[in-house]
KEGUFI-625403 format. One line per 3 residues: for each residue x, y, z of N, C-alpha, C, O, CB. Coordinates in steps of 0.2 Angstrom, whole numbers. Glycine has a CB too. Example, Ala and Ser with C-alpha at 12.3 -4.5 7.8 and 13.67 -1.06 7.14 Angstrom:
BEGIN
66 -28 39 62 -22 39 66 -16 39 71 -17 42 57 -22 45 ~ 64 -11 35 68 -5 36 64 0 39 67 6 40 70 -3 29
% end
This chain:
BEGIN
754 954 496 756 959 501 750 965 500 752 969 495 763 962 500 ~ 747 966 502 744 973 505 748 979 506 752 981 510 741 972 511 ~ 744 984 499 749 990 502 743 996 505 739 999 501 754 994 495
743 998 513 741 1002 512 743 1009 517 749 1008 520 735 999 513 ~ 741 1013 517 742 1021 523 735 1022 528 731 1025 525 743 1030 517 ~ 733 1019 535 730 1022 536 732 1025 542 738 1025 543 725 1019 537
728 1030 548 730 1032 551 726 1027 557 721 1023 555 731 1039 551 ~ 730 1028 564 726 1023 569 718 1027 572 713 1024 575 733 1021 578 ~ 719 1034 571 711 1034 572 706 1031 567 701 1029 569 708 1041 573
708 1031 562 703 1030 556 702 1020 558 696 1017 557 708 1031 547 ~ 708 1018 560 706 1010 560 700 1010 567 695 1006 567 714 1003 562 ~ 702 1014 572 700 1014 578 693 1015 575 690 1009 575 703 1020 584
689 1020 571 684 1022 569 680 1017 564 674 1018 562 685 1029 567 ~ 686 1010 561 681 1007 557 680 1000 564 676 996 564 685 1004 548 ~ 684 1001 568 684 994 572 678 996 576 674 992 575 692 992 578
676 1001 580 671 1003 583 677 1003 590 677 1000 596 663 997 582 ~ 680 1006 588 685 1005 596 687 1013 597 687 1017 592 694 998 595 ~ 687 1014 604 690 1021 609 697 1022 605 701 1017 605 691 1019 619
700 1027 602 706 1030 601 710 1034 605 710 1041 605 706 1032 597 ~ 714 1032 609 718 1037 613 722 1041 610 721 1040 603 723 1035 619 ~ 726 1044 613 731 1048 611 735 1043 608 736 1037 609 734 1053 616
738 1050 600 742 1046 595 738 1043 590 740 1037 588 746 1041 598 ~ 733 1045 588 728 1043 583 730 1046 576 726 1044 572 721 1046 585 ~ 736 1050 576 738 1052 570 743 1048 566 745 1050 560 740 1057 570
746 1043 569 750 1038 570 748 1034 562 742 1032 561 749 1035 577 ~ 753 1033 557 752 1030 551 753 1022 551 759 1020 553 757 1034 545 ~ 749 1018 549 748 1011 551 751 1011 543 751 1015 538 738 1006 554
755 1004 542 755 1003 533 757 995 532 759 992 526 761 1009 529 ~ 756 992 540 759 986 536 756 980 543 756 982 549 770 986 535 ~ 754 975 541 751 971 546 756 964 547 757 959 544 743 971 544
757 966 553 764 957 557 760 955 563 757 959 566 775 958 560 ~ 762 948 564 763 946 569 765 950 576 767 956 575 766 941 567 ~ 764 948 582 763 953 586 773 951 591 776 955 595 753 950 591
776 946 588 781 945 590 787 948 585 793 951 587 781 939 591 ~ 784 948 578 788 952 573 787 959 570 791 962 566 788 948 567 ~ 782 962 573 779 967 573 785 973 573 789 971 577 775 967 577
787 980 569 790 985 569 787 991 570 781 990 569 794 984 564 ~ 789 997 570 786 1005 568 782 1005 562 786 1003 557 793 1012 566 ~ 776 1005 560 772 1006 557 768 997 557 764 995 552 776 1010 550
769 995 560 766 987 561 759 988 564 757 993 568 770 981 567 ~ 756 985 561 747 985 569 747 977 568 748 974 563 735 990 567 ~ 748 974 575 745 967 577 738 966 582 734 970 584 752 964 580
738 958 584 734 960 588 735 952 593 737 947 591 725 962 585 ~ 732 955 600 735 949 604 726 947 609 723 950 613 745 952 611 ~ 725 938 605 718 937 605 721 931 610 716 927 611 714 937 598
725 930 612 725 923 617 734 924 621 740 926 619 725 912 610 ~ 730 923 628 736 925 633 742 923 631 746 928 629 735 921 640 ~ 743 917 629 749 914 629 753 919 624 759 918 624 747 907 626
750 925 621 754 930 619 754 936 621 756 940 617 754 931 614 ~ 752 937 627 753 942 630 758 943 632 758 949 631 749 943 633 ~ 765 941 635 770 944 635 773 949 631 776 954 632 773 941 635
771 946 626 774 951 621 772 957 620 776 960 617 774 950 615 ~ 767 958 623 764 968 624 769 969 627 769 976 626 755 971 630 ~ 776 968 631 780 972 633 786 973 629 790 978 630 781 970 640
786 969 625 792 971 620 790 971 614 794 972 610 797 967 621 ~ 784 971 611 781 974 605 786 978 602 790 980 606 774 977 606 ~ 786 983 594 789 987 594 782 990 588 783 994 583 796 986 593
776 986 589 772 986 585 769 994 587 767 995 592 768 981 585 ~ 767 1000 581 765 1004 582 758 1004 587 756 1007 592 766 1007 577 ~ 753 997 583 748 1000 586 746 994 588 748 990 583 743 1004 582
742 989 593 742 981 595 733 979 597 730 982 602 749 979 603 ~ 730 975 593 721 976 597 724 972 601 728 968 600 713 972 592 ~ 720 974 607 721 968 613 711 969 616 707 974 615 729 972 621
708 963 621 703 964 623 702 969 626 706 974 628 702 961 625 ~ 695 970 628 694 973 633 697 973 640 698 978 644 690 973 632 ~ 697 965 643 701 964 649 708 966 650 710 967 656 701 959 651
712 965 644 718 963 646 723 970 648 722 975 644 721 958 639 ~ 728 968 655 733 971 657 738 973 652 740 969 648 736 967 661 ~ 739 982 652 743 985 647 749 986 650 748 988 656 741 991 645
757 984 647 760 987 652 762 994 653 759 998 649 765 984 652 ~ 766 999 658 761 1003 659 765 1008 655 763 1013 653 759 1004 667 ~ 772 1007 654 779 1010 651 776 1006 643 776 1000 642 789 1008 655
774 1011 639 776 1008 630 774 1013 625 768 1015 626 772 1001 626 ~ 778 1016 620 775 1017 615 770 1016 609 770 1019 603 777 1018 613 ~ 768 1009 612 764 1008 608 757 1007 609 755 1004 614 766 1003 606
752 1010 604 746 1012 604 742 1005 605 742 1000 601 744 1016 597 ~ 737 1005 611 732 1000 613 724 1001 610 719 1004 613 732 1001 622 ~ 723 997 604 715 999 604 712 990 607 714 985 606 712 1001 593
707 994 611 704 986 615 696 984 609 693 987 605 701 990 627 ~ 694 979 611 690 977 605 687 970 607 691 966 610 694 976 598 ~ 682 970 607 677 964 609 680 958 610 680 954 614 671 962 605
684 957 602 686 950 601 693 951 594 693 950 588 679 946 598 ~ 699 954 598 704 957 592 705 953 586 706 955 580 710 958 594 ~ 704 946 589 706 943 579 700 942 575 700 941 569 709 936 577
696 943 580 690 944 572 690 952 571 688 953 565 681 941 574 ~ 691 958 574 694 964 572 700 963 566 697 964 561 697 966 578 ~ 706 963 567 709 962 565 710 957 558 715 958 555 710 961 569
704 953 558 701 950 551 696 954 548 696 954 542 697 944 551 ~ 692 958 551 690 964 548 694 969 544 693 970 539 688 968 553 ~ 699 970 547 704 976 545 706 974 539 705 977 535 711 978 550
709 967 537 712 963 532 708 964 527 710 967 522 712 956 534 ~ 701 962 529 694 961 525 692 969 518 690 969 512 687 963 534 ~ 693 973 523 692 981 523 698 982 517 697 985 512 694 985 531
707 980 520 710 983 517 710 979 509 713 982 504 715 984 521 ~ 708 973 508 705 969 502 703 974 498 707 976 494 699 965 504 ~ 695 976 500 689 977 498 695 983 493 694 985 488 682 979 504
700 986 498 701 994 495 707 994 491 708 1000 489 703 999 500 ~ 711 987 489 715 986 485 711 988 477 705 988 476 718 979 486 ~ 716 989 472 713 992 466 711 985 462 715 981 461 717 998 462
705 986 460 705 981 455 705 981 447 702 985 443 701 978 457 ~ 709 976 445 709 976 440 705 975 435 701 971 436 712 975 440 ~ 704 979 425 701 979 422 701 971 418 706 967 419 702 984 419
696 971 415 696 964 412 705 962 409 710 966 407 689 964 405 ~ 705 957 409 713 955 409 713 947 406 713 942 409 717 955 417 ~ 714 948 398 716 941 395 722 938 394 722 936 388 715 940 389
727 936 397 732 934 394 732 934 387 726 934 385 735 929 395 ~ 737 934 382 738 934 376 737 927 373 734 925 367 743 937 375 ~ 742 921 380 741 914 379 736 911 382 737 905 383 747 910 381
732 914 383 725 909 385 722 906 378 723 908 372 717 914 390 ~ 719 901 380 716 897 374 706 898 378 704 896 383 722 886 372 ~ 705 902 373 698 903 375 694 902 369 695 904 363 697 911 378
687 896 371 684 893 364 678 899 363 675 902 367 680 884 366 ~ 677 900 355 673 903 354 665 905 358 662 910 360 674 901 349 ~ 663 898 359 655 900 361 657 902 368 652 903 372 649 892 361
664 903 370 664 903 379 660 911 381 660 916 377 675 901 383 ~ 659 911 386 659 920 390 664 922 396 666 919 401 651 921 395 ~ 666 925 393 672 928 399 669 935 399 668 939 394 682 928 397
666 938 408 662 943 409 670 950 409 676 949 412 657 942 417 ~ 668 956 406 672 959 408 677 961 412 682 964 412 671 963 407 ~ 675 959 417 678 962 423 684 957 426 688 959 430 672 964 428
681 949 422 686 943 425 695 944 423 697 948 419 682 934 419 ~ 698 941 425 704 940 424 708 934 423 708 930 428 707 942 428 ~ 712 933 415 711 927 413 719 926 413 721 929 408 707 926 407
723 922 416 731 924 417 732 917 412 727 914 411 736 925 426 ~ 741 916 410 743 914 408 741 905 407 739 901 411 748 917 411 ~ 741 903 402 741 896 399 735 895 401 735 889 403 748 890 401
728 899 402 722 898 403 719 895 398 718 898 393 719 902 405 ~ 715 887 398 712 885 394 704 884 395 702 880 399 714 880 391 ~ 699 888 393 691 888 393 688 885 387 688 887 381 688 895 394
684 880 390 680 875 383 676 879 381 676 885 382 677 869 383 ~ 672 875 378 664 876 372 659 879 377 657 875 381 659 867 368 ~ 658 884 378 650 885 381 651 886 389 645 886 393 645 878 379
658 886 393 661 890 398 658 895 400 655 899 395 667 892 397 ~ 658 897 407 653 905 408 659 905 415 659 901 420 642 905 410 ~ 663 912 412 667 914 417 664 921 421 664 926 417 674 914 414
661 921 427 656 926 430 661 933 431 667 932 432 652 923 438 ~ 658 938 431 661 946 434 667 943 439 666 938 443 654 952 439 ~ 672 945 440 677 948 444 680 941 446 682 940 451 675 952 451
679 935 441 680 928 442 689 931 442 691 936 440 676 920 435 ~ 693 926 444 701 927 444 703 921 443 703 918 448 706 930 451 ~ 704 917 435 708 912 434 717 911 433 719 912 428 705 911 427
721 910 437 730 910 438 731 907 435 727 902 436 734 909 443 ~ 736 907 430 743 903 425 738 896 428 735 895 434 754 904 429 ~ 738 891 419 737 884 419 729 884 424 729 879 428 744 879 421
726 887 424 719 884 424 716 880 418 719 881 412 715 889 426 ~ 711 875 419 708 872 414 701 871 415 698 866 418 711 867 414 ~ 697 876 412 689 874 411 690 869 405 693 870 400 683 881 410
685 863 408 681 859 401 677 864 400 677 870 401 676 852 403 ~ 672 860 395 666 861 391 658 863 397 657 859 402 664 852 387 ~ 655 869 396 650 869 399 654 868 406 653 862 408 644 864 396
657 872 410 659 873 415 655 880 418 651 884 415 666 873 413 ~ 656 882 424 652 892 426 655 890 430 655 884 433 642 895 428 ~ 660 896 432 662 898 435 658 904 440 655 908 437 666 900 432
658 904 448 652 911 446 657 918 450 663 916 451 642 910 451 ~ 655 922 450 657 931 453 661 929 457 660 925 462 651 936 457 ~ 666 933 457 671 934 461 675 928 464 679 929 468 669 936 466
674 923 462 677 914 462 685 915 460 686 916 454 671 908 456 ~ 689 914 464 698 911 462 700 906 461 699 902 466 703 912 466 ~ 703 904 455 705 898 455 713 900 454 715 905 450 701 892 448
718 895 458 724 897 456 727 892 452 724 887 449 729 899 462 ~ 735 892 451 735 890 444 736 881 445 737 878 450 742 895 441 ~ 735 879 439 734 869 438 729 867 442 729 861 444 740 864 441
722 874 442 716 871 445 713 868 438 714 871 432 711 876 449 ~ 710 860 439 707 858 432 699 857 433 698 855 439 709 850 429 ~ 696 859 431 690 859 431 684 856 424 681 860 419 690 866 433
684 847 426 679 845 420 675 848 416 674 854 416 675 841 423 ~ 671 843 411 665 845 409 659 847 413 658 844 418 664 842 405 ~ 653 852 410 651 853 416 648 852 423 643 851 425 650 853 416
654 855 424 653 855 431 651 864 433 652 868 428 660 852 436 ~ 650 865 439 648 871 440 651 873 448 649 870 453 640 870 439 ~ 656 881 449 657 884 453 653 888 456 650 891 451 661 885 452
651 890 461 648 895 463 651 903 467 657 903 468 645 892 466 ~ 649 907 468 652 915 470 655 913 474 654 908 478 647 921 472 ~ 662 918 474 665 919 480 669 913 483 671 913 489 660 922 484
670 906 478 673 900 478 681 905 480 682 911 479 672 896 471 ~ 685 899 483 693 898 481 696 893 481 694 888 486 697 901 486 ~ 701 891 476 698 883 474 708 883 473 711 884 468 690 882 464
710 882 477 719 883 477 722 879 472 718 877 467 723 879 484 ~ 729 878 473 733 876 466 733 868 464 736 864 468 742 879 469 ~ 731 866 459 731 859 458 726 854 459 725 848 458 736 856 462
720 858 463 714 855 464 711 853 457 712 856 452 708 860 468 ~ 707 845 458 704 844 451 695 842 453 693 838 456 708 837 448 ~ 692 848 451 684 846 451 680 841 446 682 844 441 680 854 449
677 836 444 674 833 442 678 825 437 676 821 433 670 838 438 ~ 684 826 440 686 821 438 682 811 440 680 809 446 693 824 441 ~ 681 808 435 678 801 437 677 798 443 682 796 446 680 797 434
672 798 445 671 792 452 673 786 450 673 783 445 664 790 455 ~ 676 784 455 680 777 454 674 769 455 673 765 460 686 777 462 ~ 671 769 450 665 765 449 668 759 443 672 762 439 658 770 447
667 755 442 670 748 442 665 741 442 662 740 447 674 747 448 ~ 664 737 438 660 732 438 666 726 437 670 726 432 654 733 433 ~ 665 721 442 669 717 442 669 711 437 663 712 435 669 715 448
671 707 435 670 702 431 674 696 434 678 697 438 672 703 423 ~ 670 690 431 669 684 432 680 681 434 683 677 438 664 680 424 ~ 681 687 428 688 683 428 694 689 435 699 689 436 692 685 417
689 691 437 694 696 440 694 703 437 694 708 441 701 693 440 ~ 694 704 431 698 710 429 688 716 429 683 715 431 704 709 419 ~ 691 719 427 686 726 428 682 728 421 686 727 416 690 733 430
676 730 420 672 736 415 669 741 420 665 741 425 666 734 410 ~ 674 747 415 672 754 418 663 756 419 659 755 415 677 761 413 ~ 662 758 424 655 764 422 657 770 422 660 774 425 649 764 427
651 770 415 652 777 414 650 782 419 644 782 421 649 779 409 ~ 655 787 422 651 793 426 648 800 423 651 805 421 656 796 430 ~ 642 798 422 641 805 418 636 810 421 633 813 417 639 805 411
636 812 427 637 817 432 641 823 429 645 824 424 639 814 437 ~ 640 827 436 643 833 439 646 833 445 646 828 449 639 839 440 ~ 650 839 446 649 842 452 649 850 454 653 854 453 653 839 454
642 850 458 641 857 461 644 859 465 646 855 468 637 858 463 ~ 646 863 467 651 868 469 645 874 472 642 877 468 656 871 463 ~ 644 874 478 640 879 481 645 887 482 651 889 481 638 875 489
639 891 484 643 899 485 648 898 492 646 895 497 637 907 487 ~ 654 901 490 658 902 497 661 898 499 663 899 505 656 904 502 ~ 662 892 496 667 885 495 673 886 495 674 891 492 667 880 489
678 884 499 685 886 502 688 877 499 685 873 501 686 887 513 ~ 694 875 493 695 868 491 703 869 493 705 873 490 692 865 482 ~ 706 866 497 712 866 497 715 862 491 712 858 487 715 864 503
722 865 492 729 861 486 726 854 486 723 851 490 739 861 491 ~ 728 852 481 728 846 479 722 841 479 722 835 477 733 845 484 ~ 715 844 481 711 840 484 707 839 476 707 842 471 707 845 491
703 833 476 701 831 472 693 829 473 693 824 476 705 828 471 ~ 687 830 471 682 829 472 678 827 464 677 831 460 679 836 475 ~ 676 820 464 674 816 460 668 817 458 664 816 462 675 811 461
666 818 449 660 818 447 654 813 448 656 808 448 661 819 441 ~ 649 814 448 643 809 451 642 804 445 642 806 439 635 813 453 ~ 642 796 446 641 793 441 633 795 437 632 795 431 641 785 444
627 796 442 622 797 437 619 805 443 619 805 450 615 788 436 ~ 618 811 440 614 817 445 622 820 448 627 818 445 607 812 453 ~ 623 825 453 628 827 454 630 826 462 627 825 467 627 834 452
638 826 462 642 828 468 641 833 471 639 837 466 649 828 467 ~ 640 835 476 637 842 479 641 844 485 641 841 490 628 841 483 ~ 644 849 484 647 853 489 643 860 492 642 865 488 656 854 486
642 859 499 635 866 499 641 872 501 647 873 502 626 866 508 ~ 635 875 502 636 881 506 641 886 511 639 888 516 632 881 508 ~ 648 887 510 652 890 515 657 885 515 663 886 515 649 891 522
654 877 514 660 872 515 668 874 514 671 877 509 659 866 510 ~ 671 873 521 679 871 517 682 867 518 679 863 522 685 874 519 ~ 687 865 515 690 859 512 698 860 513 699 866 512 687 858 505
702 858 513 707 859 516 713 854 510 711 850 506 705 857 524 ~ 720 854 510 721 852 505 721 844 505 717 841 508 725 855 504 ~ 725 841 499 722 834 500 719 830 503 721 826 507 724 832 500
713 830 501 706 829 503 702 826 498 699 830 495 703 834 504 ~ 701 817 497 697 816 492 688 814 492 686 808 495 701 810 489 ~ 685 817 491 680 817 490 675 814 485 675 816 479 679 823 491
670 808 486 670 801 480 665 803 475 664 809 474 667 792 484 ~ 663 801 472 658 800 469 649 800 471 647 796 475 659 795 468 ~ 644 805 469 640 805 473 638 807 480 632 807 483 640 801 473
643 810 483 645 814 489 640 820 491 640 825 486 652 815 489 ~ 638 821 495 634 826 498 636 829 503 635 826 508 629 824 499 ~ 641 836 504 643 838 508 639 846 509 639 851 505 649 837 506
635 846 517 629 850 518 635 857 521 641 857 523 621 845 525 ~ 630 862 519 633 869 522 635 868 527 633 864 531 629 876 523 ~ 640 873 528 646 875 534 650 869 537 651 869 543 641 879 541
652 863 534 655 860 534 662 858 536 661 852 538 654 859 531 ~ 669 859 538 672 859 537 678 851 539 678 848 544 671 865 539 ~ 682 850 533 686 846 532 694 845 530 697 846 525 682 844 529
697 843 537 703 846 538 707 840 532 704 837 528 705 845 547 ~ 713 841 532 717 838 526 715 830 527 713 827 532 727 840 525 ~ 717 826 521 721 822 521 712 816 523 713 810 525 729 824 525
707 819 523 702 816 524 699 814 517 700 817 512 699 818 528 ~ 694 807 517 693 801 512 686 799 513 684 795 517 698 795 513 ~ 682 804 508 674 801 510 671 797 505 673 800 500 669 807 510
668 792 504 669 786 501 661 788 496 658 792 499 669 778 507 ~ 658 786 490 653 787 486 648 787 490 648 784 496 651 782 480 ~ 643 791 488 636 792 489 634 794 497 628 794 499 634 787 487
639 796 501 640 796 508 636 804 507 636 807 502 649 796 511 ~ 631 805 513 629 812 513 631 814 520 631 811 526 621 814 512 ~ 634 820 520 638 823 527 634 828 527 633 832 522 647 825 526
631 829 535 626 833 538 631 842 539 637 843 537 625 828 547 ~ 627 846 541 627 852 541 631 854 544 631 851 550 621 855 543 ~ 638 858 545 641 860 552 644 855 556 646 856 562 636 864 556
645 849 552 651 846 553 655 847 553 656 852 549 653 843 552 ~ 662 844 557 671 844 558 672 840 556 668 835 558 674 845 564 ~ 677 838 552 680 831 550 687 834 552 688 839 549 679 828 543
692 830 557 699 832 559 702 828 553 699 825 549 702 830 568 ~ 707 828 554 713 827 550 714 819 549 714 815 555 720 832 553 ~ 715 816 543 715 811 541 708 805 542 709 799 541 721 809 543
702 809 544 697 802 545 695 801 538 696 805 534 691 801 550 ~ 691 794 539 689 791 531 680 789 534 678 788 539 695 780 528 ~ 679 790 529 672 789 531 668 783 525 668 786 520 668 797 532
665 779 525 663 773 519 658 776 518 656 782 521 661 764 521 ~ 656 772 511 649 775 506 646 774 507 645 769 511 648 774 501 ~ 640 777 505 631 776 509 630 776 515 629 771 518 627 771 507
632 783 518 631 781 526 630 790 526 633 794 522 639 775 532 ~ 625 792 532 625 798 533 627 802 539 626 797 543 619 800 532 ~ 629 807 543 631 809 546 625 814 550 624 817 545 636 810 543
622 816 554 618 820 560 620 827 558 626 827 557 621 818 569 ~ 617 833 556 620 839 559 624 840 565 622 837 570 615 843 559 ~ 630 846 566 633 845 568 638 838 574 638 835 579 632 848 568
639 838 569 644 832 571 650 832 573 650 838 574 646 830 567 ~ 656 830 574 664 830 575 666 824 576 663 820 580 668 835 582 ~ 670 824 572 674 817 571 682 820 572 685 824 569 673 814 562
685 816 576 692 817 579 697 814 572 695 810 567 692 810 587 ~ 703 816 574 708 815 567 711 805 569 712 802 574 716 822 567 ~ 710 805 563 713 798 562 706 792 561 706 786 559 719 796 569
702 796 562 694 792 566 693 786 559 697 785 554 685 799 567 ~ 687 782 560 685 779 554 678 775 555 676 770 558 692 773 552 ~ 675 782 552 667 780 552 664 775 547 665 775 541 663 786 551
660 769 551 658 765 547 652 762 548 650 756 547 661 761 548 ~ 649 767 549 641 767 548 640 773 549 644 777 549 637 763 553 ~ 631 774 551 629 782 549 630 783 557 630 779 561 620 783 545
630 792 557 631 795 563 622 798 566 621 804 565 637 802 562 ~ 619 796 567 610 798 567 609 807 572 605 811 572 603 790 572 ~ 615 807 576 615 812 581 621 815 582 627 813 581 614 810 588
619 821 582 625 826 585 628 826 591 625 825 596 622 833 585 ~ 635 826 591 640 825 597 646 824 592 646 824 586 638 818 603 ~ 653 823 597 659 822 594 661 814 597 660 811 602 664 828 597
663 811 589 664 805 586 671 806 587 674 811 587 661 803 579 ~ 674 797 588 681 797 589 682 787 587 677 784 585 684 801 598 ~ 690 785 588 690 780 585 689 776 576 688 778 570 686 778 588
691 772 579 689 765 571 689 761 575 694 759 578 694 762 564 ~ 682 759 574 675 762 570 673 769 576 673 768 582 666 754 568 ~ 671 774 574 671 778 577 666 777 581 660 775 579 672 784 573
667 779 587 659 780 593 660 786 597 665 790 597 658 774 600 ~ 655 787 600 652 794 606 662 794 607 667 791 606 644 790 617 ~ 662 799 611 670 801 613 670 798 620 675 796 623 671 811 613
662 799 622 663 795 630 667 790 631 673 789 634 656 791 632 ~ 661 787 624 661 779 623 669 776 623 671 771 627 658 776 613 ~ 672 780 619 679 779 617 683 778 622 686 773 623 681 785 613
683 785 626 688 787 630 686 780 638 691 778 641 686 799 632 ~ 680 778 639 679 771 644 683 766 641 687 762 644 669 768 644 ~ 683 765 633 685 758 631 694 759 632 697 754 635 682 756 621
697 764 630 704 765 630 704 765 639 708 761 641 706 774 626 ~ 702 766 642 702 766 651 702 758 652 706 756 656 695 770 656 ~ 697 754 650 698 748 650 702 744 648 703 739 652 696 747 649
705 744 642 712 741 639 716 744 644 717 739 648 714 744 630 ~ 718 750 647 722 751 649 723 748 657 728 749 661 723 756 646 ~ 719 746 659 717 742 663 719 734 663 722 730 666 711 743 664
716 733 658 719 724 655 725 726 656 727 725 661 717 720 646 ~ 729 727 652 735 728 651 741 729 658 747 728 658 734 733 647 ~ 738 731 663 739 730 670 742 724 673 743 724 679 734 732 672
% end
């Protein structure tokens, strides 16, 4: 929860937006634009909620610049290029202005001598940091985190609580790495024998973690058998989500739950992966890309467009073959 007091000219004056009358008006709590009360500011960024500008009881509501006010309300209209990305501003802002706290050890962390924990980090309950750990300025570790050995954390990076995080592996700034996620745990690598049964290979790899990485709950991203797992730049990741061995996942990525990328797969720049596709090993993917949920890629993607199916093709492709079945079937 966010506690804050502003007044609506002051938001009007960070939004870059016109303030009418009633700019003295004390904002202190931010809802939804249907549950909204006296002292609420919401904002309404898609028609389908615009009714509710008539019965809002929100003191103050962003709305565009086009959109119809009704004409009877006490509630204050600031108009704005694009209200919910306003309105993630304001969030952004009232972050930045929450107090932060001084370096903070729990008493029960188990912290190894050679480790670094920068002053400013925050180290909560049943935290354990190995040998030679580097926890960065303003890092925030929650109840039952676990750094291995030679682990970096970097600036401002959150891990919440029963995140595990192997032996060297490495986080970057401004990570958020949710509850239960496991970083560098073994690739599933295996050498068959004659009789059937298995010998392990050793994984002794990493995995990198780029700046501004988003990992949901539960998701699990596997250490490289030889060199590192690579997650870039901005990537998010959504929760259970297993990501293999050797995996190359390129900036601005994003990958909705419950998706399965197989060893050594490299996934192109500003890709979409929807919800539940699997994609096999050693195969690469085109800068942007989109892959429809449920899909199942089984070879490489060499061009940008939106993929769909198992085995996934062009969406055209897709959408002619389903018109045709559905024609056989006639």
């Amino acid at each position: 929860m966010l506690h804050f007091q502003l007044s609506v000219a002051f938001i009007a004056q960070l939004l870059g937006s016109d303030c009418p009358a009633g700019g003295e008006t004390l904002i202190v709590r931010l809802a939804k634009i249907e549950d909204a009360h006296e002292g609420d500011i919401s904002f309404v960024a898609n028609a389908r909620y615009a009714s509710h500008l008539e019965t809002t009881r929100a003191s103050c509501v962003l709305v565009n610049a086009s959109q119809e006010l009704p004409v009877h309300s006490s509630t204050i209209f600031l108009r704005c290029d694009d209200p919910h990305r306003s309105f993630v501003r304001l969030i952004r802002y009232l972050q930045s202005e929450q107090p932060k706290a001084a370096r903070i050890i729990h008493p029960s962390a188990v912290i190894a001598k050679s480790a670094q924990v920068a002053d400013s980090a925050v180290i909560g309950a049943g935290v354990v940091i190995g040998e030679h750990s580097v926890v960065s300025e303003s890092a925030v570790l929650h109840p039952g985190v676990v750094l291995g050995n030679n682990v970096e954390v970097g600036k401002g990076s959150m891990l919440y609580p029963g995140v595990v995080i192997y032996d060297d592996c490495r986080i970057g700034a401004e990570c958020i790495i949710h509850a239960n996620a496991v970083i560098g745990s073994d690739g599933f690598g295996y050498l068959e024998n004659a009789d059937g049964s298995y010998d392990k290979i050793p994984q002794i790899g990493n995995v990198v973690v780029d700046d501004a990485v988003e990992i949901g709950s539960g998701s699990c991203i596997d250490r490289a058998a030889l060199g590192s797992t690579y997650i870039g730049k901005g990537v998010k990741i959504d929760n259970l989500v297993h990501i293999a061995h050797n995996v190359e996942v390129s900036d601005h990525t994003a990958i909705a739950a419950q998706c399965g990328i197989a060893g050594g797969t490299r996934i192109g720049v500003r890709n979409r992966l929807a919800g539940q596709v699997g994609v096999v090993g050693y195969i690469q993917t085109a800068a942007d890309v989109t892959i429809g949920a449920q899909s199942g890629v089984s070879k490489s993607l060499p061009q940008a467009g939106v993929y769909s199916g198992s085995p996934a093709v062009e969406l055209k492709q897709r959408l002619r073959q389903e018109a045709t079945i559905r024609r056989l079937s006639r």
